[in-house]
C-alpha positions in Angstrom: -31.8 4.0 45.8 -32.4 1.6 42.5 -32.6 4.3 39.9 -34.8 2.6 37.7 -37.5 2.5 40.1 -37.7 6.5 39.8 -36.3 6.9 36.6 -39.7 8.4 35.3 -40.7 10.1 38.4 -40.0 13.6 37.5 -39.1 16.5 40.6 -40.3 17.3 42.9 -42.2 14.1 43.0 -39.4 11.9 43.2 -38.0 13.7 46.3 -41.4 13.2 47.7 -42.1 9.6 47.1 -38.2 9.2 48.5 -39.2 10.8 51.8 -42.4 8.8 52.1 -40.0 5.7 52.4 -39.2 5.4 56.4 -35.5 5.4 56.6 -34.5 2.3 58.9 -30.6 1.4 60.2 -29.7 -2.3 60.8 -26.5 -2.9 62.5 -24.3 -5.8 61.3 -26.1 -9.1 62.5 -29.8 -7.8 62.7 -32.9 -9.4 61.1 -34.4 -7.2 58.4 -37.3 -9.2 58.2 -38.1 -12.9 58.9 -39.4 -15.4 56.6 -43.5 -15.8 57.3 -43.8 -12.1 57.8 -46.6 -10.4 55.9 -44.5 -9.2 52.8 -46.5 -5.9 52.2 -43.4 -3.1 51.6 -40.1 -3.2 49.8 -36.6 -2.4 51.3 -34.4 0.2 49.2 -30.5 -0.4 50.0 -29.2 2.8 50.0 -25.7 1.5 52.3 -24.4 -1.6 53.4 -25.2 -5.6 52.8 -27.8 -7.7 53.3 -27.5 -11.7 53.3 -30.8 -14.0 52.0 -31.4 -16.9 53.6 -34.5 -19.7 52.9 -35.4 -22.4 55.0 -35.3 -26.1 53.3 -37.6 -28.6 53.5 -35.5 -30.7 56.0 -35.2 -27.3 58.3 -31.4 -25.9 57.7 -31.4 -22.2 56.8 -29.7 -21.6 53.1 -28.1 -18.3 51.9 -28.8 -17.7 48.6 -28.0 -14.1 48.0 -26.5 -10.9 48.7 -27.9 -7.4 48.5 -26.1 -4.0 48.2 -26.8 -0.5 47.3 -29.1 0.4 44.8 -30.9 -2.7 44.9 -34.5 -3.8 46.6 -35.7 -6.7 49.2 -38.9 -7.4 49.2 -40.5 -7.8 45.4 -43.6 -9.9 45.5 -45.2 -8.1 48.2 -45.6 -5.5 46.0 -47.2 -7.8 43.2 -49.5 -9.9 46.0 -50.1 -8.2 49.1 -51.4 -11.1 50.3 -47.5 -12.5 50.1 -45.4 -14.1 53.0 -41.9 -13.2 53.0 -39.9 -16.5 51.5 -36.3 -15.5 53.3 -35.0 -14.1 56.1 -32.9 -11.2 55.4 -29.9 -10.8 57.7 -27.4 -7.1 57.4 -24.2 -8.4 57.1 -22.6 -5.1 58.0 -24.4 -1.7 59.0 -27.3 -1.0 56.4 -29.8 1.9 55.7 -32.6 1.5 54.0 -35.8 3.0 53.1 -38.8 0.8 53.6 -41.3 1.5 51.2 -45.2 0.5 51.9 -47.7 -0.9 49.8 -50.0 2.8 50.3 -47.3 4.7 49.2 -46.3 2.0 46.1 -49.8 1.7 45.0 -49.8 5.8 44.6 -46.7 6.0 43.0 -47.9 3.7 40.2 -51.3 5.0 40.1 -49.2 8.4 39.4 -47.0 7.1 37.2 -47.6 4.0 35.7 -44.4 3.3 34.3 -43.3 2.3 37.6 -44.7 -0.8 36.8 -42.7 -1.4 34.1 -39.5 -0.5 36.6 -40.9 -3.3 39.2 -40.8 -5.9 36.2 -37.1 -5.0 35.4 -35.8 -5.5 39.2 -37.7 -8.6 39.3 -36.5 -9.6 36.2 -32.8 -8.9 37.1 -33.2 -10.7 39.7 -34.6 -14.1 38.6 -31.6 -13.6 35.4 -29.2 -13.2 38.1 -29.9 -16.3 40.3 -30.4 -18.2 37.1 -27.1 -17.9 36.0 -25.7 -18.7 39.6 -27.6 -21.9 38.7 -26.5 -22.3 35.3 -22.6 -21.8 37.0 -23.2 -24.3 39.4 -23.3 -26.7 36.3 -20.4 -25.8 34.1 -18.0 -23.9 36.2 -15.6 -25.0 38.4 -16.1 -24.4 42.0 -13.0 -22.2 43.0 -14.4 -19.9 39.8 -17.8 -19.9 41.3 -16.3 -19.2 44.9 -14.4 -16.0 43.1 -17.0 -14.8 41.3 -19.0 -14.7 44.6 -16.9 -13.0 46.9 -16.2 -10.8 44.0 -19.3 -9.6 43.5 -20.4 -9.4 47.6 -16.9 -7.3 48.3 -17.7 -5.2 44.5 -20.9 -3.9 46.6 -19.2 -1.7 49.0 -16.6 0.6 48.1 -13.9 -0.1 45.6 -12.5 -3.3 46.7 -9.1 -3.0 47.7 -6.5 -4.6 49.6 -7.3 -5.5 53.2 -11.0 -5.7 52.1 -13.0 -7.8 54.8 -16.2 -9.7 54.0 -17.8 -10.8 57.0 -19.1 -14.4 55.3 -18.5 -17.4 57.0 -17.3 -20.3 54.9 -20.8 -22.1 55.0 -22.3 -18.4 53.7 -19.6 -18.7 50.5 -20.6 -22.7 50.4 -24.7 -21.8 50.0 -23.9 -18.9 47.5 -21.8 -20.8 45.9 -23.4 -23.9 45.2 -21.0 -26.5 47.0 -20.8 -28.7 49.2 -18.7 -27.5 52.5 -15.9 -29.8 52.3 -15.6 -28.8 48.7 -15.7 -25.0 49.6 -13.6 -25.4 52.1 -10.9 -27.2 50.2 -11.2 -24.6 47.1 -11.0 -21.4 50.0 -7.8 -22.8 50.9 -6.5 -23.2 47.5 -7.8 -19.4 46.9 -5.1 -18.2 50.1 -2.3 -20.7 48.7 -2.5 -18.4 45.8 -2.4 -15.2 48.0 -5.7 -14.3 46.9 -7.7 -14.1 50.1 -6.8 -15.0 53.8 -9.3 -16.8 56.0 -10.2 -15.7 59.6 -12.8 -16.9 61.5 -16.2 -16.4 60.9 -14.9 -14.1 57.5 -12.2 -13.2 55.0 -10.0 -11.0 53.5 -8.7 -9.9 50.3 -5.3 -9.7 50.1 -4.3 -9.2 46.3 -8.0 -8.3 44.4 -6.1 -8.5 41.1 -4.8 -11.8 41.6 -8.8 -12.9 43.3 -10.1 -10.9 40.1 -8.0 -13.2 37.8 -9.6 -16.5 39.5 -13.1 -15.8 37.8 -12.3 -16.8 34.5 -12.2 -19.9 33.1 -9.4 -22.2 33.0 -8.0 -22.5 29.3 
């Protein structure tokens, strides 16, 4: 649950609020929710991964992000209830989440006010976050870029380790990234020459997360 949310909820009201928020499973490849739904709740990760995907003007379906635990889906419908959802939000393996309505919001922050305050912090750690994705896809080199996101989707479960397996296909790392698929493609494979990662179909594995972890920086 994203601590900050509840950080001036005090007991046992936070334990109440918490169970007001319908626990819901997803299993690996299940739609969360669908862009154009009525955006009126927000999704608590408490397990698992989540992939974002939008819709571009010329119909192909972009992923732009990845959720994991302790983070939230589902922002501006808590700011304008009147909000359709803007991606499609896909579990990339088995989630749970609590699903928190706009009722049970709206008394929280009537409650405790500072819970505004908390919504304005996830928001804006969100926008900071896919604005330096943006700023990357600018400066840094794209097998960087590629590390950095598989990094940071693998860092989301439990301590990535050898044999890790993210289940991204190489058009997922190619949106999140930034690149072009030939491009992606071409710096995947120079990621497994190093013994970094190992593709498979349809995902990939690390195979040395050192070695992966050392690819982030910034050639000197």
């Amino acid at each position: 649950m994203p601590a900050v949310l509840f950080a001036s909820v005090p007991e046992p009201d936070r334990t109440r609020f918490i169970k007001a928020c319908e626990p819901r499973r997803f299993s690996a490849g299940d739609v969360v929710f669908n862009e154009g739904d009525q955006g009126d709740s927000l999704y608590l990760v408490a397990r698992g991964r989540a992939i974002v995907r939008s819709t571009t003007s010329e119909g192909d379906s972009l992923a732009f992000d990845v959720v994991g635990p302790g983070e939230v889906l589902g922002l501006l419908g808590m700011v304008r209830p009147e909000h359709r959802r803007t991606a499609t939000v896909v579990a990339l393996d088995d989630c749970t989440m609590r699903v928190m309505t706009l009722p049970v919001f709206d008394e929280l922050r009537r409650r405790y006010p500072s819970c505004e305050r908390a919504l304005a912090i996830l928001m804006a750690d969100h926008v900071e976050r896919l604005s330096q994705q943006l700023l990357e896809a600018h400066y840094v080199p794209v097998v960087q870029r590629i590390a950095r996101r598989v990094m940071r989707v693998a860092a989301m479960a439990d301590e990535v380790a050898p044999g890790t397996v993210l289940p991204l296909t190489q058009q997922d790392v190619a949106d999140l990234a930034g690149a072009a698929r030939p491009t992606t493609n071409q710096a995947l494979k120079k990621l497994e020459a190093t013994g970094s990662i190992r593709l498979q179909r349809g995902q990939l594995e690390i195979v040395d997360p050192v070695l992966l972890a050392s690819q982030t920086e910034l050639p000197r």
